[in-house]
C-alpha positions as CSV (number, residue, x, y, z in Angstrom):
1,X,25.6,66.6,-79.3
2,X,24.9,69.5,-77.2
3,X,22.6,71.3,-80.0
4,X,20.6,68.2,-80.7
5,X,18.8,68.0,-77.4
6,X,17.2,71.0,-77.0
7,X,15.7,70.0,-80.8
8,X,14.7,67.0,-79.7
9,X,13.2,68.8,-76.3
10,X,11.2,70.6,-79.0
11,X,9.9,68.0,-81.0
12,X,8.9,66.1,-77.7
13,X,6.7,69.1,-76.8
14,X,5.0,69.1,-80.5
15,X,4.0,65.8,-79.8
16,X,2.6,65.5,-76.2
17,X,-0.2,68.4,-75.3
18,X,0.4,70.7,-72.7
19,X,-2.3,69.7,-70.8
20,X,-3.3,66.0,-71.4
21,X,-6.9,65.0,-70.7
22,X,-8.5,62.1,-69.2
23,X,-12.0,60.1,-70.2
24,X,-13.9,59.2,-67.7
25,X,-17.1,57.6,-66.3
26,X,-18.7,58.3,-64.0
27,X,-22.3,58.0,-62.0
28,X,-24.6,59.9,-60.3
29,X,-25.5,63.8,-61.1
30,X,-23.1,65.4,-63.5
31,X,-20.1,67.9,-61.6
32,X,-17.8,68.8,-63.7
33,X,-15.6,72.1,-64.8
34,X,-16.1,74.6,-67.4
35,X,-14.8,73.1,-70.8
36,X,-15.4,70.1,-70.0
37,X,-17.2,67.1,-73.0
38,X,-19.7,65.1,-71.9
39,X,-22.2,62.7,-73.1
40,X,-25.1,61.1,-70.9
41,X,-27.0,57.6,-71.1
42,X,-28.4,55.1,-68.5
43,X,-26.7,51.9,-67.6
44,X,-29.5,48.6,-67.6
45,X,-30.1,49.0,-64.1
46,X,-31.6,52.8,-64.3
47,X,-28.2,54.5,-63.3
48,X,-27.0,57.4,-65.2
49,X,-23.5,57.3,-66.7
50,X,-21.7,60.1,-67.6
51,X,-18.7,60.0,-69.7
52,X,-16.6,63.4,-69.3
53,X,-13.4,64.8,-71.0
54,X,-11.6,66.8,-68.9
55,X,-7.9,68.5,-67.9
56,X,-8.8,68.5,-64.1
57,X,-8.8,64.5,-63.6
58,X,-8.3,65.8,-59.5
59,X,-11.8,67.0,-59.6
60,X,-13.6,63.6,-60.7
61,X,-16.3,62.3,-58.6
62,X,-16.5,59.1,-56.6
63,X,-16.7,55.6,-58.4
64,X,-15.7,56.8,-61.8
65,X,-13.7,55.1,-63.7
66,X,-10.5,56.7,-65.5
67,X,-8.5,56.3,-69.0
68,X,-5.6,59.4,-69.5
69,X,-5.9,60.5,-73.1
70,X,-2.8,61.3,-75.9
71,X,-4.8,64.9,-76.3
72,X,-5.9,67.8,-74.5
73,X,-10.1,68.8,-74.3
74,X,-9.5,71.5,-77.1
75,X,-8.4,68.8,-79.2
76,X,-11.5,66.5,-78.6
77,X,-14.8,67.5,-81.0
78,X,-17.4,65.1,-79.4
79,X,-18.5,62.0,-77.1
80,X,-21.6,59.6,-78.6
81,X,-22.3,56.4,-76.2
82,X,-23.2,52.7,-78.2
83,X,-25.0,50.2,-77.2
84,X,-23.4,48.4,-74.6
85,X,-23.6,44.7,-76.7
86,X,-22.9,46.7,-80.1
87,X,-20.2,45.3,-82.2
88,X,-18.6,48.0,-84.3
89,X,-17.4,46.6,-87.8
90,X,-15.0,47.9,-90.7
91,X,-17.3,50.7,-91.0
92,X,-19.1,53.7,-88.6
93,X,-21.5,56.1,-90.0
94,X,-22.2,59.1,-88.0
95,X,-24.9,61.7,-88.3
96,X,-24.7,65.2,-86.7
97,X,-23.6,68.7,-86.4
98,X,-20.7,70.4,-86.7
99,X,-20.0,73.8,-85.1
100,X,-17.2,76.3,-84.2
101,X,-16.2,75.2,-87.7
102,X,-15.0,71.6,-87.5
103,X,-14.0,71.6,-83.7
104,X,-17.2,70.2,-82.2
105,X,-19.5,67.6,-83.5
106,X,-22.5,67.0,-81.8
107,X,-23.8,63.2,-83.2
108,X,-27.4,62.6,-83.8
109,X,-27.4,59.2,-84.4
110,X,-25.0,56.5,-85.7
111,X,-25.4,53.2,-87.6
112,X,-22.7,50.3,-87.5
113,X,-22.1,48.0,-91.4
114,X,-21.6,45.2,-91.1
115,X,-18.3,43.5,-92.4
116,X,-20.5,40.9,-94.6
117,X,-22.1,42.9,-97.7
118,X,-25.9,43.2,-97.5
119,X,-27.7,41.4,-100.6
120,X,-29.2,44.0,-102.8
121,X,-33.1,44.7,-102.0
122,X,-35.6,44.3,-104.8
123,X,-37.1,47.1,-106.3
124,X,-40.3,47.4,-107.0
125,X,-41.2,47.4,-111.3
126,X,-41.3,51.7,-112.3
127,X,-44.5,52.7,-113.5
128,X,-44.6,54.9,-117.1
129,X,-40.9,54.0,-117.6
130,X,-39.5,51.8,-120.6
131,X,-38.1,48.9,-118.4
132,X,-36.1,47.9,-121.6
133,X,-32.6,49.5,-120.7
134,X,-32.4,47.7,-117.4
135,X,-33.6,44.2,-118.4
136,X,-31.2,41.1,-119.7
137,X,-31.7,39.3,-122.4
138,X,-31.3,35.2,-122.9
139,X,-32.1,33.3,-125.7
140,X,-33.8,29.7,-125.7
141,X,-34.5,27.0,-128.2
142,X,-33.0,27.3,-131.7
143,X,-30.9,30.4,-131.1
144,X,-29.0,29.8,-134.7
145,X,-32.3,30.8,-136.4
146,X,-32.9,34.3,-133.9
147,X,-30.7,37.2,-132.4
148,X,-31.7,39.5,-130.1
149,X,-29.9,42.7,-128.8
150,X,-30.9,45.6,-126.4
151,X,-29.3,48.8,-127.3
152,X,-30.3,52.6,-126.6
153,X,-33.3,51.3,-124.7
154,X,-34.5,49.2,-127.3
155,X,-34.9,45.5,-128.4
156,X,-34.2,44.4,-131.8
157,X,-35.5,40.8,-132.5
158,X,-34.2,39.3,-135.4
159,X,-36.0,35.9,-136.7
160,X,-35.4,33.5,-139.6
161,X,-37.7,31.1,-140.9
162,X,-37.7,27.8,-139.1
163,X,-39.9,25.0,-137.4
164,X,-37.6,24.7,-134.2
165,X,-39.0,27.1,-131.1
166,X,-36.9,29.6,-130.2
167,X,-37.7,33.0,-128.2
168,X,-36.2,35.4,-126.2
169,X,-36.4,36.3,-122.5
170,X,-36.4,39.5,-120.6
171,X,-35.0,39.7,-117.2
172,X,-35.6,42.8,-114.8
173,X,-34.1,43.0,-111.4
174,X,-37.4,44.3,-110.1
175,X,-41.0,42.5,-108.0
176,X,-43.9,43.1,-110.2
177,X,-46.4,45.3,-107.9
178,X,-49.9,44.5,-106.7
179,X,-51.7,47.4,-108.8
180,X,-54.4,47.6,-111.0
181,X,-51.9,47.4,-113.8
182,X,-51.4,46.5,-117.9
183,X,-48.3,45.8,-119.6
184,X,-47.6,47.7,-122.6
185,X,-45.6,47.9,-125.6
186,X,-44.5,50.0,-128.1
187,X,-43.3,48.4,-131.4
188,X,-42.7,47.8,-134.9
189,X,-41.3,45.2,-137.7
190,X,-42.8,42.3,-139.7
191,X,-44.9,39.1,-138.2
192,X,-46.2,38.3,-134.8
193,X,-44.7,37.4,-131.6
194,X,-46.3,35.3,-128.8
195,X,-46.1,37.4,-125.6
196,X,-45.6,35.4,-122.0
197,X,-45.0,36.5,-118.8
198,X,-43.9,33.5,-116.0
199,X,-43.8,33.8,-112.1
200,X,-42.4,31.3,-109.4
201,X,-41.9,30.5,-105.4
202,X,-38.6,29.9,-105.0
203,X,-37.5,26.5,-105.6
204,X,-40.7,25.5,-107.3
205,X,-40.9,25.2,-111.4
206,X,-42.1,28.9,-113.7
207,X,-45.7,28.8,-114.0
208,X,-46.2,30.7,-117.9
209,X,-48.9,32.9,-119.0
210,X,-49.9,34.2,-122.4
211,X,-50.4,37.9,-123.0
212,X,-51.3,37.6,-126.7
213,X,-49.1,38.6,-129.5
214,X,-47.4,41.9,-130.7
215,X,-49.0,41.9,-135.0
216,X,-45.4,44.1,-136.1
217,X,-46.2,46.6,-138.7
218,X,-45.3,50.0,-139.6
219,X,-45.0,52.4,-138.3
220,X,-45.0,52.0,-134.7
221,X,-48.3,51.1,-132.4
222,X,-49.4,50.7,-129.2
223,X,-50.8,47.1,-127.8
224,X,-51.9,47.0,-124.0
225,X,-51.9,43.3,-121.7
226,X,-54.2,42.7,-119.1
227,X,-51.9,41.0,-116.3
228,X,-52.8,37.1,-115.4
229,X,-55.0,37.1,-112.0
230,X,-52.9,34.0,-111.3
231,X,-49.7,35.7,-111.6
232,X,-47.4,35.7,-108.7
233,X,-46.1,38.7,-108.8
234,X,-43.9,38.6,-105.9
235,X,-42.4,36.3,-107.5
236,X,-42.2,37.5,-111.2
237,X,-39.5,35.9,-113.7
238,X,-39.3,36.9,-116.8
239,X,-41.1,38.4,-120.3
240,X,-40.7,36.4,-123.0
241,X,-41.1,37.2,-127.1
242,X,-41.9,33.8,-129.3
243,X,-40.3,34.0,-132.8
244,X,-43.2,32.8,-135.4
245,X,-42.0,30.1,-137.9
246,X,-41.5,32.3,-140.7
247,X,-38.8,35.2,-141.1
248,X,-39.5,38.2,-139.0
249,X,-38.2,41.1,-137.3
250,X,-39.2,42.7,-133.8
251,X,-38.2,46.3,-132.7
252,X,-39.5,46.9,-128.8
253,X,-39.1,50.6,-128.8
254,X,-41.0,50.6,-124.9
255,X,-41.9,48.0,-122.4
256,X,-43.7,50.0,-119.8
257,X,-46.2,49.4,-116.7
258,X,-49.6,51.4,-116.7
259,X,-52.1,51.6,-114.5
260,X,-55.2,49.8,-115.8
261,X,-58.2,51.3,-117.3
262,X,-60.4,51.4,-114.1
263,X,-57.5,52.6,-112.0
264,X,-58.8,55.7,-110.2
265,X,-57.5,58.1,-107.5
266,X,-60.3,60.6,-107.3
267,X,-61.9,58.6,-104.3
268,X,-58.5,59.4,-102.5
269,X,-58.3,62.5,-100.9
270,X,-55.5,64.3,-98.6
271,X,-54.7,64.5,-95.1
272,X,-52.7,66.5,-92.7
273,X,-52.2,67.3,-88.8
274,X,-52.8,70.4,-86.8
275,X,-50.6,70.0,-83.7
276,X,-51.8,72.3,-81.5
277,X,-55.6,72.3,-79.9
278,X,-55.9,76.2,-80.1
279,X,-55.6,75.6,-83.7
280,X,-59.0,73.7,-84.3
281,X,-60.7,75.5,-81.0
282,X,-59.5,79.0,-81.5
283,X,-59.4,79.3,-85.3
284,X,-61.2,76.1,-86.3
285,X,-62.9,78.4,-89.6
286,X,-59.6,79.2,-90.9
287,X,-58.1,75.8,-90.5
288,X,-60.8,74.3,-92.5
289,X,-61.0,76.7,-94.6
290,X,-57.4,76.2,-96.0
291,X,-57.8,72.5,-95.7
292,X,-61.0,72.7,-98.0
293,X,-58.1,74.6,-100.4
294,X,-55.9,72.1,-100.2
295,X,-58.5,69.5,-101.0
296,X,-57.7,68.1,-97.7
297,X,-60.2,65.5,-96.8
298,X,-58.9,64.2,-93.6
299,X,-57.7,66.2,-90.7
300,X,-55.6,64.9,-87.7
301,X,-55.5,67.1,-84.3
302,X,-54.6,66.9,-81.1
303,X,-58.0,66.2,-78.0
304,X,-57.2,67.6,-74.9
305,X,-58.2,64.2,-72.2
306,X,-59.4,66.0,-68.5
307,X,-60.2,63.5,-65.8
308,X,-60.1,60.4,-68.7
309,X,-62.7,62.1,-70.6
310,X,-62.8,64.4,-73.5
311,X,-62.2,68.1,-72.4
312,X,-65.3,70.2,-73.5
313,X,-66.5,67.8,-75.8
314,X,-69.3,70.2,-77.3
315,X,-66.7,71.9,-78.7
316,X,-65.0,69.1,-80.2
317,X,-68.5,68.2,-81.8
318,X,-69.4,71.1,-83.0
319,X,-65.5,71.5,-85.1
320,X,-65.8,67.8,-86.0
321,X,-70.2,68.9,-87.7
322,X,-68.6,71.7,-89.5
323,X,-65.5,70.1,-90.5
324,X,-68.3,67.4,-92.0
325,X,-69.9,69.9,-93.6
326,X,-67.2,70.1,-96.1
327,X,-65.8,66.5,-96.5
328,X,-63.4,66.7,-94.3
329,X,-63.2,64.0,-91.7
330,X,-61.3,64.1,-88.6
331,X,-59.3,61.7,-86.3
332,X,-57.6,62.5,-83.2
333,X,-53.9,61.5,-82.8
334,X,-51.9,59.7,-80.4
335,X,-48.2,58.7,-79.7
336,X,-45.0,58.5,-77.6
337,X,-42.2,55.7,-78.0
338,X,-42.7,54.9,-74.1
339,X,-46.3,53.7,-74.6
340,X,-44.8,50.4,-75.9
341,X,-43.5,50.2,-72.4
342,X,-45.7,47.2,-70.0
343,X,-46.3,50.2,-67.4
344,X,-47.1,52.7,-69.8
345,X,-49.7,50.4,-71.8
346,X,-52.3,50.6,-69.2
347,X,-52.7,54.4,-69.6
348,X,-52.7,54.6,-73.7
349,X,-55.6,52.1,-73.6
350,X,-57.4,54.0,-71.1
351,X,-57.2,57.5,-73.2
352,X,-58.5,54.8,-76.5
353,X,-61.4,54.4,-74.4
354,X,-61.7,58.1,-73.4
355,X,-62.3,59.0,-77.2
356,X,-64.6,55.6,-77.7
357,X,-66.9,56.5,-74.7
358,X,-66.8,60.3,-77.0
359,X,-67.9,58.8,-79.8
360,X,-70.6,56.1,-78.1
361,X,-72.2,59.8,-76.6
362,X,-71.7,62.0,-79.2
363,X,-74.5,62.9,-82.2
364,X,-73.3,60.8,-85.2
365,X,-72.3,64.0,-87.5
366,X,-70.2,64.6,-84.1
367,X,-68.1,61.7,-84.1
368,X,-64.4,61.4,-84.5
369,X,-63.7,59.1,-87.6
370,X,-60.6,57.3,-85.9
371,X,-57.5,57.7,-83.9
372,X,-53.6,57.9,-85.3
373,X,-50.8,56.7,-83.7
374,X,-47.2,57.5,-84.2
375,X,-45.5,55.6,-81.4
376,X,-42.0,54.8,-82.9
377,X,-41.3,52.3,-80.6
378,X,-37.2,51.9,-82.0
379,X,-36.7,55.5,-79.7
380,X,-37.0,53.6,-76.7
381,X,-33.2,53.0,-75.4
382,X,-32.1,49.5,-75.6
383,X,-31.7,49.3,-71.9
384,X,-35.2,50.4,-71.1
385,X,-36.8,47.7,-74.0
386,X,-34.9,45.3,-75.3
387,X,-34.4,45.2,-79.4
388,X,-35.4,42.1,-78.7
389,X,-38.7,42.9,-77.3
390,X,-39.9,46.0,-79.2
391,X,-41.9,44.4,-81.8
392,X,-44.0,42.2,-79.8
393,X,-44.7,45.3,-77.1
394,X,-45.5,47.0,-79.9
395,X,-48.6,44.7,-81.4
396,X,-49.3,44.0,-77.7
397,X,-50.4,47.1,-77.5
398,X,-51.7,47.4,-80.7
399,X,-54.3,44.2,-79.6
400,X,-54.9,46.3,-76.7
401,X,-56.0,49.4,-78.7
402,X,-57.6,47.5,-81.3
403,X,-60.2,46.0,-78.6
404,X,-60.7,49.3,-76.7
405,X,-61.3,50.7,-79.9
406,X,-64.8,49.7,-81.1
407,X,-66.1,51.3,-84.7
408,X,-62.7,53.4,-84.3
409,X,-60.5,53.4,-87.2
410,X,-57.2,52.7,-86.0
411,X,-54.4,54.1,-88.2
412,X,-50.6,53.6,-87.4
413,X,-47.9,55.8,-88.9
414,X,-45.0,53.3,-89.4
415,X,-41.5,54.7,-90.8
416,X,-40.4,53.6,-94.1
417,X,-37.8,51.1,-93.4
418,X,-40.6,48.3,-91.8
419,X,-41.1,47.4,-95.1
420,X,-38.4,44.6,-94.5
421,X,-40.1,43.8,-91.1
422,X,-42.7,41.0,-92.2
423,X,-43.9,39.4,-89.4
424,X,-44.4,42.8,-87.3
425,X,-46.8,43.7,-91.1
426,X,-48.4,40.6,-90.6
427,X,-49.5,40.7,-86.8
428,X,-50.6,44.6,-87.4
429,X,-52.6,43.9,-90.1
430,X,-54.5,41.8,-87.4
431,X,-55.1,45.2,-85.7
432,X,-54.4,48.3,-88.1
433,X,-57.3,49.7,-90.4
434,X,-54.9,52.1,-91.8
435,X,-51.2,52.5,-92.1
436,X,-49.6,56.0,-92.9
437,X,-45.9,55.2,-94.3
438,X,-43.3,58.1,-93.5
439,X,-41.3,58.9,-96.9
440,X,-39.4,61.3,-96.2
441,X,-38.0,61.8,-99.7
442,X,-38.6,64.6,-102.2
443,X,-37.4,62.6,-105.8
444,X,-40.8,61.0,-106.9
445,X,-38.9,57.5,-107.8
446,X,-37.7,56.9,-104.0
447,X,-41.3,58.0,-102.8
448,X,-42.5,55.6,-105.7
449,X,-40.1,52.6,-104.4
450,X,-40.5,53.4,-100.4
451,X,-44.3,53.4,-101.0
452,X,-45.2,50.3,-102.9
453,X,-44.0,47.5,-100.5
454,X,-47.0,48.5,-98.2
455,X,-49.4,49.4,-101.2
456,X,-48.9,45.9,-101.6
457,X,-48.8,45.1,-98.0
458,X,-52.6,47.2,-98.1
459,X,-53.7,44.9,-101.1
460,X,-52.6,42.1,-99.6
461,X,-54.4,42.2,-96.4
462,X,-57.4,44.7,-97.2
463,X,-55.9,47.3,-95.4
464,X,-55.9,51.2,-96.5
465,X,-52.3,52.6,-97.0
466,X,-51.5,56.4,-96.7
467,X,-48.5,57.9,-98.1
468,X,-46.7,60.4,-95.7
469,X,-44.8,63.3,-97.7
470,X,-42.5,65.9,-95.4
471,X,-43.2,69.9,-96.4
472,X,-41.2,70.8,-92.4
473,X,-38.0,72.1,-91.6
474,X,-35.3,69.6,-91.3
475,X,-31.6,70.2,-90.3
476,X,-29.4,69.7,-92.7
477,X,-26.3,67.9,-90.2
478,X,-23.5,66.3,-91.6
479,X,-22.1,62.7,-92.6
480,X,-19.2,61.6,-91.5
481,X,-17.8,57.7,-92.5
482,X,-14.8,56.4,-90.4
483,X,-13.6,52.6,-91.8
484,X,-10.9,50.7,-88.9
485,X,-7.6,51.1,-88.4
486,X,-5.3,48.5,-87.5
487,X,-4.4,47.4,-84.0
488,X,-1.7,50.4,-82.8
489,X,-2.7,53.1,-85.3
490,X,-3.7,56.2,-85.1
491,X,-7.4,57.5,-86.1
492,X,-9.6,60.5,-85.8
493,X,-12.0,58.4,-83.9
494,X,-11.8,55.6,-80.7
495,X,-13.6,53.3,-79.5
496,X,-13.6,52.7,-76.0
497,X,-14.9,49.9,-73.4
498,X,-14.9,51.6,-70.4
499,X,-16.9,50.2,-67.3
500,X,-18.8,48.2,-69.5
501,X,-20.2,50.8,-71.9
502,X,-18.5,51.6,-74.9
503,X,-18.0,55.1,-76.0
504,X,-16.9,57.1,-78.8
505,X,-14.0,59.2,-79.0
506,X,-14.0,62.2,-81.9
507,X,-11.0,64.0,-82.0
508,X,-9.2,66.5,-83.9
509,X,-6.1,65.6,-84.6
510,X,-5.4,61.8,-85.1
511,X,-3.8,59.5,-82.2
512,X,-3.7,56.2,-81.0
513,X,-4.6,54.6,-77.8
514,X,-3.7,51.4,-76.5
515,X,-7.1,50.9,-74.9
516,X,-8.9,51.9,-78.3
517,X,-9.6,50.5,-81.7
518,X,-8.9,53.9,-83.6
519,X,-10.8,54.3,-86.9
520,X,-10.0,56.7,-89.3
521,X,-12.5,60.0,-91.1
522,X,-12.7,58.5,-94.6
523,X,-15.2,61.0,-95.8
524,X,-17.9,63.6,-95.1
525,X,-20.3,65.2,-96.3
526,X,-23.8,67.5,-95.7
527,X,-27.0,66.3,-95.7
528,X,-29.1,67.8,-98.5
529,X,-32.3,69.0,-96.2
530,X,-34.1,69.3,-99.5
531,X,-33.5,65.2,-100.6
532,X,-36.2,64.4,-97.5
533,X,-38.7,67.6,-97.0
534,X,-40.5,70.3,-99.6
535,X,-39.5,72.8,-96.7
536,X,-37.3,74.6,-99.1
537,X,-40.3,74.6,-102.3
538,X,-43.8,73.5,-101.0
539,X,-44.9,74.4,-104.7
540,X,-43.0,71.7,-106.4
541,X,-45.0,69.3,-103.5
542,X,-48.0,70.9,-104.6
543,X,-47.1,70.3,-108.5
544,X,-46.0,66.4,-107.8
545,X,-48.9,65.4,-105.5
546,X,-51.5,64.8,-109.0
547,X,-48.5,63.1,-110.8
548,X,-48.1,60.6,-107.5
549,X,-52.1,60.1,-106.8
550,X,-52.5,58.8,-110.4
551,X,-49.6,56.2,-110.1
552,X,-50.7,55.3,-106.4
553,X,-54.6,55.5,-107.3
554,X,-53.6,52.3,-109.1
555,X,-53.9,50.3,-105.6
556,X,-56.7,49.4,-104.0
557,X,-55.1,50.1,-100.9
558,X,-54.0,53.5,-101.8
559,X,-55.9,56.2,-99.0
560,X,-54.5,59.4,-100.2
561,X,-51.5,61.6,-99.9
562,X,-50.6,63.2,-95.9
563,X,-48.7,66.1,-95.8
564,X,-46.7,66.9,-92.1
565,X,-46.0,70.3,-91.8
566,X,-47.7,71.9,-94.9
567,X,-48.9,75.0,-93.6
């Protein structure tokens, strides 16, 4: 008995750190020892909060609030405050990055999944690609005299003779876009097949169109379908192939959507940004003369306001008359999440009217085509602006600017994602002559699918659509996904709710505490830089932009390519 306890001494020690820390929160200016974790945010009533990790809990300041922790500070990697009303599910995705290999973890942002499973979003219809391999096939009316089978991306449609109607239908898991578009197929066989496409609302009946008919032959040919104007597109159905009465056979070796005959991008030219003054008043020449290069045809830069005017404005005019001179127009740019803000409105309106009183003064070759405005109103910290609130500050002020605005085009850069935000589309399409769309994607089938819900948006409303590509340097970070551990275990995260504010816990080794819901590091992995900018091979940007302003120039809407950080 006498040998056991020192063992058991041992394994006591193995368990317990030497020098246990405590969390804590705190107020007020930040005072706190060397090696010490923090992380900083402001409470709803302006007060900063600090939450601090430390081994010296006889140092904290006044008013904070305590919790001992199972580990010492080596053994913590990082702090990252939530939303005080957020409600952590199953799952917690984290963005950041790592240093001093694996031991800190510095997070970026986070987002929170829900336990109920989001439904799937509809994808808009590829163009140039045989939609046959991802549609479903269902057969109608006398299916004993047909048979109908999709196999290596193509459809073979078998037909005996036979008065009874029967036909087959195609089914795509995709919203037919608002392009200047034709259906066309690729085929062979014997006979001819009615072709019709049907659309519906929801809970209302299919309304059916007729295409024509494929004329089978050999060897294979080419038929193109003008699309219905009626068609509801949002709400597209189905394809559907008529067997004739007598015995025939179908092969489908393509299905594809192409733009239309009179589908052009050549009217739609590029644009880019210049961030810093100096570089259109110092070395204005050289800017435009790479932007000429590039086939640039719309600059953005940054105007210098002095005393709620236009600093030197001769200057301005004459870069804006040469920049003219070569079909390049330009537009000054604008934007900073706090101008959403009620008290910051006032002054974002009054620098509007700073560039319209410019242009009401200035020579008409002189004159700024329009301002840009990247305000990004989701930055602003929930306890400053409501959630709630951001989206009607945000087309309050977008009235505002839209009225101090005159002949100026207004153009908003809006971030990908808003595509599922309707109503905000709908009331900025009340202000907005242009939207640039942020796709910060370098595969030409995400840019394709994160672009067309406001091509269609642009159609829809008359509105001019830009599509933003990425050519700048962006960290590459890391991904880390924790899922929930049951009540009492241990995890390499925990959540606490400490004063109000709950705050994450990342930690080395895994522990439990009985004040946390511990979740545990189910995977991670790096963020491939090079999925979201051209940093890495501006080339292959240059070789994809023709490729993309064919397929885009079949819009309406469609107002070129912008490229952020290109040169």
């Amino acid at each position: 008995m006498s040998r056991s306890l020192p063992l058991l001494f041992v394994v006591s020690l193995s368990i317990t750190p030497a020098f246990a820390a405590s969390l804590q929160l705190c107020p007020g200016p930040l005072v706190v020892s060397p090696g010490a974790i923090t992380a900083q945010t402001t409470a709803p009533d302006g007060t900063i909060l600090h939450a601090i990790v430390t081994e010296e809990p006889g140092k904290q300041q006044a008013n904070c609030r305590v919790l001992s922790l199972p580990t010492a500070v080596m053994g913590v990697q990082g702090l990252h405050f939530l939303p005080p009303d957020a409600s952590p599910g199953k799952t917690i995705l984290l963005r950041g990055i790592e240093a001093d290999k694996g031991k800190s973890f510095s997070v970026s942002e986070h987002t929170l999944v829900s336990d109920q499973p989001a439904p799937r979003p509809q994808t808009p219809m590829p163009f140039g690609a045989s939609l046959l391999g991802a549609m479903q096939t269902r057969t109608h009316g006398d299916t004993a005299r047909m048979g109908a089978d999709v196999k290596d991306g193509r459809l073979y449609l078998t037909c005996r003779a036979g008065a009874k109607p029967a036909s087959v239908t195609l089914l795509g898991p995709w919203f037919m876009p608002r392009a200047r578009a034709v259906m066309q197929a690729a085929f062979s066989g014997e006979g001819r097949f009615a072709l019709q496409l049907a659309s519906g609302a929801p809970g209302k009946p299919d309304q059916a169109f007729s295409l024509g008919s494929l004329d089978a032959g050999q060897p294979v040919q080419t038929a193109r379908f003008d699309l219905p104007e009626k068609l509801d597109r949002a709400n597209w159905r189905a394809l559907s192939l008529a067997c004739p009465q007598g015995a025939a056979k179908l092969t489908l070796a393509a299905l594809t959507l192409q733009p239309a005959g009179d589908a052009d991008a050549a009217a739609a030219s590029r644009a880019t940004w210049t961030w810093s003054p100096n570089e259109w008043r110092e070395r204005g020449a050289a800017l435009l003369d790479w932007a000429a290069e590039q086939k640039m045809g719309a600059v953005f830069i940054t105007v210098p306001l002095r005393d709620g005017s236009v600093d030197d404005a001769a200057q301005l005019g004459a870069f804006v008359r040469q920049a003219g001179s070569r079909g390049i127009a330009v537009s000054a740019m604008e934007g900073a999440p706090e101008m959403v803000l009620p008290a910051s409105q006032d002054a974002a309106v009054a620098r509007m009217r700073a560039y319209a009183a410019y242009n009401a003064s200035a020579a008409e070759g002189a004159r700024l085509k329009g301002v840009q405005y990247h305000i990004e109103p989701y930055l602003v910290p929930a306890h400053v602006l409501p959630q709630s609130q951001r989206d009607r500050r945000y087309l309050e002020l977008a009235a505002k600017l839209r009225q101090a605005a005159g002949p100026l085009t207004l153009d908003f850069v809006v971030p990908h994602w808003w595509a599922d935000k309707g109503a905000l589309l709908a009331g900025l399409a009340k202000h907005a002559d242009i939207l640039t769309v942020k796709s910060p994607r370098t595969d030409p089938a995400q840019i394709y699918r994160l672009a067309v819900p406001f091509l269609d948006w642009g159609v829809e409303h008359g509105k001019t659509v830009r599509v933003a590509l990425d050519a700048g340097p962006i960290g590459a970070g890391v991904q880390r996904r924790y899922e929930r551990r049951p009540p009492g275990a241990r995890g390499d995260l925990l959540v606490f709710t400490l004063g109000g504010q709950k705050i994450l816990l990342l930690q080395q080794v895994p522990a439990a505490h009985d004040k946390a819901q511990a979740y545990a590091l189910a995977a991670s992995q790096e963020i491939d830089a090079a999925d979201a900018s051209f940093h890495s091979d501006k080339g292959a940007l240059m070789r994809l932009l023709p490729q993309l302003e064919r397929t885009f120039g079949a819009w309406e809407s469609f107002g070129g390519m912008a490229l952020h950080d290109l040169r």
